[in-house]
C-alpha positions in Angstrom: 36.1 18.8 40.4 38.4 15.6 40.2 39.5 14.4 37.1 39.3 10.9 35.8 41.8 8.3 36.5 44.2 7.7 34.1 42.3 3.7 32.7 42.7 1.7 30.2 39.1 3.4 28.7 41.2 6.7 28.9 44.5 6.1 27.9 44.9 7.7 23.4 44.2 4.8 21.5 46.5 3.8 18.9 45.8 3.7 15.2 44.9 0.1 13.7 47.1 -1.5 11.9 45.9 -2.4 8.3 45.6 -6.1 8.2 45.8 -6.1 4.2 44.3 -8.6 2.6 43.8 -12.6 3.8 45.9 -15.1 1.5 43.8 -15.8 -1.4 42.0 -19.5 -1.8 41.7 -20.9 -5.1 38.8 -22.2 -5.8 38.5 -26.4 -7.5 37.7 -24.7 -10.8 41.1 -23.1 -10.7 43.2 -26.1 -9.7 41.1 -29.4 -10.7 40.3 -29.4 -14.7 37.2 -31.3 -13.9 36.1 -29.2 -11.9 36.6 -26.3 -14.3 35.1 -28.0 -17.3 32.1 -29.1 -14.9 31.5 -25.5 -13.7 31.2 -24.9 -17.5 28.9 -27.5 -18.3 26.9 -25.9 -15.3 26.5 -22.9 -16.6 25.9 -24.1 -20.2 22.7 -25.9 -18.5 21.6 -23.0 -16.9 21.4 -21.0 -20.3 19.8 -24.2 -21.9 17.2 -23.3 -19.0 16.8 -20.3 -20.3 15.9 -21.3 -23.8 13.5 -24.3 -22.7 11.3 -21.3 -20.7 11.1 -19.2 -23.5 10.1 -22.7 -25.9 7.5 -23.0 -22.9 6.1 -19.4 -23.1 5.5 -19.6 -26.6 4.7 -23.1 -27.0 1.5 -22.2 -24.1 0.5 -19.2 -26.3 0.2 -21.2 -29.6 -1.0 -24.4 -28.5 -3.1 -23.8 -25.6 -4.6 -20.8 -26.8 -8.5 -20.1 -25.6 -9.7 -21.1 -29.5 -13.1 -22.7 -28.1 -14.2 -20.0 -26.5 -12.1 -19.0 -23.7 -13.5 -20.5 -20.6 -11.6 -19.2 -17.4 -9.5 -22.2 -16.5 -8.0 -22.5 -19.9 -7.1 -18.6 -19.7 -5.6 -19.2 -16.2 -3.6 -22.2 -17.9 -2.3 -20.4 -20.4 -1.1 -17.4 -18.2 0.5 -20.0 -15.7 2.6 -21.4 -18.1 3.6 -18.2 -19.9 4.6 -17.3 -16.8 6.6 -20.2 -15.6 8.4 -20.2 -18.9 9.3 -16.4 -18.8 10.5 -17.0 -14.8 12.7 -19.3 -16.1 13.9 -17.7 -18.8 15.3 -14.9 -16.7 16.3 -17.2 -13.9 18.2 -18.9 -16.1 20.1 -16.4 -17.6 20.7 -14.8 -14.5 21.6 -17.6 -12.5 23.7 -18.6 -15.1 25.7 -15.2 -15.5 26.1 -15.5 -11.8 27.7 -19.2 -12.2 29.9 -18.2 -14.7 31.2 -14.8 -12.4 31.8 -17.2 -9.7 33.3 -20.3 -10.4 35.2 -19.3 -13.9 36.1 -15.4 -14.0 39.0 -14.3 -12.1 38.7 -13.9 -8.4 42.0 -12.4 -7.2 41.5 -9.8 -4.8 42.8 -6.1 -6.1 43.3 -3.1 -4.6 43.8 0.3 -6.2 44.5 3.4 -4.2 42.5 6.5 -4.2 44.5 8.6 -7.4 43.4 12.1 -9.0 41.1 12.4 -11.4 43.1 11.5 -13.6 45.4 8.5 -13.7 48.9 9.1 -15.0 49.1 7.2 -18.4 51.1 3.9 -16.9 48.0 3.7 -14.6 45.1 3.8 -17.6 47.2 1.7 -19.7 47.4 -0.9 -16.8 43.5 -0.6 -16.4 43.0 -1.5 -19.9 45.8 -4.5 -19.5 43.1 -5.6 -16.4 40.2 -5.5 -18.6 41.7 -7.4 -21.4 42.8 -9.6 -18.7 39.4 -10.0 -17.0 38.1 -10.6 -20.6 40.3 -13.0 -21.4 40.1 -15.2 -17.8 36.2 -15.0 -18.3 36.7 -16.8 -21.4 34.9 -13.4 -23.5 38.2 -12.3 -25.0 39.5 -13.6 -28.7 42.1 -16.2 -27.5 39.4 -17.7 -25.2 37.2 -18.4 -27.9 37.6 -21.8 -28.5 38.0 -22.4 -24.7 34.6 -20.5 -23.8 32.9 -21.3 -27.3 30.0 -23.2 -25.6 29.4 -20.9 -22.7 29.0 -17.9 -25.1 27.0 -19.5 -27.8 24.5 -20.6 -25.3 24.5 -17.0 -23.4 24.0 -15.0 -26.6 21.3 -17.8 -27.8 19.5 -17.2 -24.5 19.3 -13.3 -24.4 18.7 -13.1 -28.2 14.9 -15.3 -27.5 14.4 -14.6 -24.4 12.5 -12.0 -25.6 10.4 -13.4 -28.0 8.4 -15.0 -24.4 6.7 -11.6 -23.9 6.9 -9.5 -27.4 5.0 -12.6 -29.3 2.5 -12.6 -27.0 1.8 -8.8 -27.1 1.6 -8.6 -30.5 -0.7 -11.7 -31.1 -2.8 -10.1 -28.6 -3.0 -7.5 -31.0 -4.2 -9.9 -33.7 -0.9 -10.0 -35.2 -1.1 -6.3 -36.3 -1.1 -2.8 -34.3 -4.3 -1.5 -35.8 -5.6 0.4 -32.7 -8.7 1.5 -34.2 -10.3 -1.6 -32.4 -9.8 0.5 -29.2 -11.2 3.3 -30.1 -15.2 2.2 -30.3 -17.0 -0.1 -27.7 -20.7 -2.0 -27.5 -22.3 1.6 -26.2 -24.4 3.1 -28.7 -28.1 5.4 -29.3 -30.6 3.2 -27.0 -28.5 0.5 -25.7 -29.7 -0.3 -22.0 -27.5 -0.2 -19.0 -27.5 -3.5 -17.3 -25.7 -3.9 -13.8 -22.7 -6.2 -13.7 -22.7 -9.5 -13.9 -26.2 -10.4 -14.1 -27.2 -8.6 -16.7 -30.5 -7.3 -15.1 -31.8 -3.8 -16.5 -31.5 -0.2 -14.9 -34.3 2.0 -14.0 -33.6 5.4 -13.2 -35.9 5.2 -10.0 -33.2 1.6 -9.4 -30.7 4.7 -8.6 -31.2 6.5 -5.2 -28.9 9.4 -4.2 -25.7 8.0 -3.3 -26.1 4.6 -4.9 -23.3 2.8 -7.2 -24.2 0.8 -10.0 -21.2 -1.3 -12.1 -22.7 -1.1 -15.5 -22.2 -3.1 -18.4 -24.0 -3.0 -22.2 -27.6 -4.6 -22.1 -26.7 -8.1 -24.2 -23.3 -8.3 -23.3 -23.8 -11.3 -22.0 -25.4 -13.2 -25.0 -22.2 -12.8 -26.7 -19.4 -16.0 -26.8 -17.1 -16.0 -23.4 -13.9 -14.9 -25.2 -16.2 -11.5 -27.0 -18.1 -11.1 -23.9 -14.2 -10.8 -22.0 -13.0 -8.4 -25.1 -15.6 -6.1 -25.4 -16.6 -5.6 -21.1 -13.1 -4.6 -20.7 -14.0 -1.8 -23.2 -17.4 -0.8 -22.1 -17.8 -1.5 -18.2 -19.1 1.6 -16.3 -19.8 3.2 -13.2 -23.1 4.9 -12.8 -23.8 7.3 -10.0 -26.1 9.6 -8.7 -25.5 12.7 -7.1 -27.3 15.8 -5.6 -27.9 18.0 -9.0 -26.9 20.8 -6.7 -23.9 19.1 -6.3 -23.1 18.9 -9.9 -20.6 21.1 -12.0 -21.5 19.3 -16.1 -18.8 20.0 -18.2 -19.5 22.7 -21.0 -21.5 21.1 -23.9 -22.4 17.7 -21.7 -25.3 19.4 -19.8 -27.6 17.1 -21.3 -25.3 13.8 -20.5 -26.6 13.2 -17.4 -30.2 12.7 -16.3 -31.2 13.8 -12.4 -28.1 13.5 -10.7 -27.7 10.2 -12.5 -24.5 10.7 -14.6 -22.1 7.7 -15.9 -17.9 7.4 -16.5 -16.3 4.5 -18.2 -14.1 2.3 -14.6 -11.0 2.4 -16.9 -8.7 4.3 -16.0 -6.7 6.7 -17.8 -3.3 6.4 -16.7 -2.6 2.6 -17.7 -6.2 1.0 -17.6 -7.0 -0.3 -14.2 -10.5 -0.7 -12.4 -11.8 2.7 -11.1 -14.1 1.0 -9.2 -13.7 2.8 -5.6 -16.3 5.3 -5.0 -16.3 7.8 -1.3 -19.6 9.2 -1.2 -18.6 12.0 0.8 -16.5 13.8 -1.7 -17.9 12.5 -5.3 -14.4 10.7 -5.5 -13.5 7.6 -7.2 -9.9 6.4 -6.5 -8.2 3.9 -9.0 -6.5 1.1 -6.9 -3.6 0.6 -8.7 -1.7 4.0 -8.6 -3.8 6.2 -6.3 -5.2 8.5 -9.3 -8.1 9.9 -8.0 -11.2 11.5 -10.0 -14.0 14.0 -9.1 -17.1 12.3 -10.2 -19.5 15.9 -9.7 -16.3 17.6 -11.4 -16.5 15.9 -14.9 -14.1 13.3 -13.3 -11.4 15.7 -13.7 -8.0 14.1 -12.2 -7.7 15.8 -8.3 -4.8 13.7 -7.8 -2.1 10.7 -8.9 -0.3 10.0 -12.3 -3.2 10.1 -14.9 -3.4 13.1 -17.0 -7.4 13.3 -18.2 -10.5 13.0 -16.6 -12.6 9.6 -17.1 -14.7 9.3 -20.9 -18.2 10.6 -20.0 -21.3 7.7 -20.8 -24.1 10.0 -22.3 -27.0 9.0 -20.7 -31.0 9.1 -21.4 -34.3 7.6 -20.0 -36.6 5.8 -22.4 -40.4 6.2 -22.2 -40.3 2.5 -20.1 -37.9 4.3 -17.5 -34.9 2.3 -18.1 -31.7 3.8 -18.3 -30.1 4.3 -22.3 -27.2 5.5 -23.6 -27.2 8.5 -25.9 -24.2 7.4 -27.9 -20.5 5.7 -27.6 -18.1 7.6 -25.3 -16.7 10.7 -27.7 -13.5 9.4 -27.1 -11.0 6.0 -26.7 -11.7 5.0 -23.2 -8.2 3.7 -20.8 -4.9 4.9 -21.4 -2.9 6.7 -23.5 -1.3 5.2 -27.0 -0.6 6.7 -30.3 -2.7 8.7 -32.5 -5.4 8.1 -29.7 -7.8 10.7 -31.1 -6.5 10.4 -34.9 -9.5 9.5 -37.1 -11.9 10.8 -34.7 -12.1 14.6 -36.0 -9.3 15.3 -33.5 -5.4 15.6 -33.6 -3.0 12.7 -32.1 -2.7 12.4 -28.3 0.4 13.8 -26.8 -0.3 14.2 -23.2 2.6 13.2 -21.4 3.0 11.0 -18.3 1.0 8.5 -19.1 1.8 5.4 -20.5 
């Protein structure tokens, strides 16, 4: 067996020799006055940015509000400009804290080798020197404060609104209040007709062969105003579906809710109010888009799988002597996702399922 030639390839390598660090480059800020002053008006603007977007969020909410009605395009104006103003919010706070880092804090290169857990005393005392430092080159620190006066004031003026872009429209959404009792009741009640979705047209239980899908919503839904109609669908919309009885396993006390297979589940879903809109024949399952939380329709829609934590509300159902599909009453409980005191007021104590939000 030969052995390999003694090559270049083969010959022990020498260790590298640390290059260290490259000679540091000032940047113009650090050298040219106007440069540094312009690199604060810079970043002065971006935070201006900041608070024009969140003056543009809550301008769109309060003045281009849907108050006639609500027709679609005026909704889809006032979410485009909410949203533009909130994007540059952010973007302007964080573009402008990027600025600042790069063009006014200190950009010296430092090294510090690998120590014990614990520094000796010199080397704490020296971190804390660097951090008052750091402060005090960024302009943060208490002898900067007349140098960086205008860069903080605008920072702490942006992040102290910015919020105001989101929470303001939340809680006006909420008519300026957080009574949640509006949630907890929808349009369904003794004799109301199912109607399929959109059109409004009425539901015979011989409409409904095995296997079918109906998307369901309150028989005069539609003679409401747009902006009510839009309230109270996302409330009551449901899924009606009818299965082999066979296949069926009613939950105790709800063997009357269902009529011939026919049985009904509000399409919100539990874990934060999405569409449950997609039905597999095959297995009785309806899958919620949004998160994957899937529910067994012949099962009481009990949760088989994903993040929600309760089956779907249960739509008792009837048939009136004309054959059209009724609803025995409201759903027993708040339809969609969880929130506090969700069953307080309704005979039943708070919900405290966990997980979902």
């Amino acid at each position: 067996m030969s052995t390999p030639e003694n090559t270049p390839e083969n010959e022990p390598q020498e260790g590298f020799v640390d290059p260290g660090l490259a000679d540091h480059r000032p940047r113009r800020a650090d050298v040219e006055p106007k440069a540094n002053k312009r690199a604060e008006r810079q970043v002065a603007a971006l935070f201006g940015l900041s608070v024009v977007g969140t003056v543009i969020a809550l301008w769109a909410y309060f003045t281009k509000d849907a108050g006639d009605g609500g027709d679609v395009a005026t909704i889809q104006s006032v979410n485009m400009w909410i949203g533009l103003g909130i994007a540059l919010a952010m973007a302007g706070i964080g573009f402008g804290a990027i600025h600042w880092a790069k063009t006014l804090m200190r950009d010296h290169e430092m090294v510090e080798e690998r120590h014990e857990l614990r520094s000796s005393d010199e080397a704490r005392e020296g971190a804390i020197q660097n951090l008052k430092d750091g402060a005090e080159d960024s302009g943060i620190g208490s002898t900067g404060t007349k140098r960086r006066s205008v860069l903080k004031g605008s920072l702490i003026t942006a992040v102290a609104i910015a919020p105001l872009a989101v929470l303001v429209p939340q809680i006006g959404n909420m008519g300026g209040d957080w009574n949640i009792s509006k949630f907890r009741h929808t349009l369904w009640g003794p004799g109301v007709r199912l109607a399929r979705d959109p059109d409004g047209e009425l539901i015979k239980a011989s409409d409904v062969t095995m296997g079918s899908v109906f998307h369901v919503i309150p028989e005069g839904l539609n003679d409401l105003d747009h902006h009510h109609k839009m309230v109270e669908k996302a409330k009551a919309v449901v899924l009606l579906v009818r299965l082999d009885p066979a296949d069926m396993k009613p939950v105790a006390g709800r063997e009357d809710w269902s009529f011939d297979g026919i049985i009904a589940y509000s399409k919100i879903c539990t874990h934060v109010g999405c569409p449950v809109a997609l039905y597999e024949q095959q297995t009785h399952h309806l899958l919620c888009p949004c998160h994957q939380s899937t529910f067994d329709v012949a099962d009481g829609a009990k949760v088989v799988f994903g993040p929600a934590k309760r089956p779907l509300p249960q739509l008792p159902i009837a048939v009136d002597d004309e054959g059209y599909i009724v609803a025995q009453n409201d759903f027993d409980e708040p339809i969609g996702a969880s929130y506090w005191d969700r069953l307080k007021g309704d005979g039943s104590s708070a919900d405290v399922e966990e997980g979902s939000h």
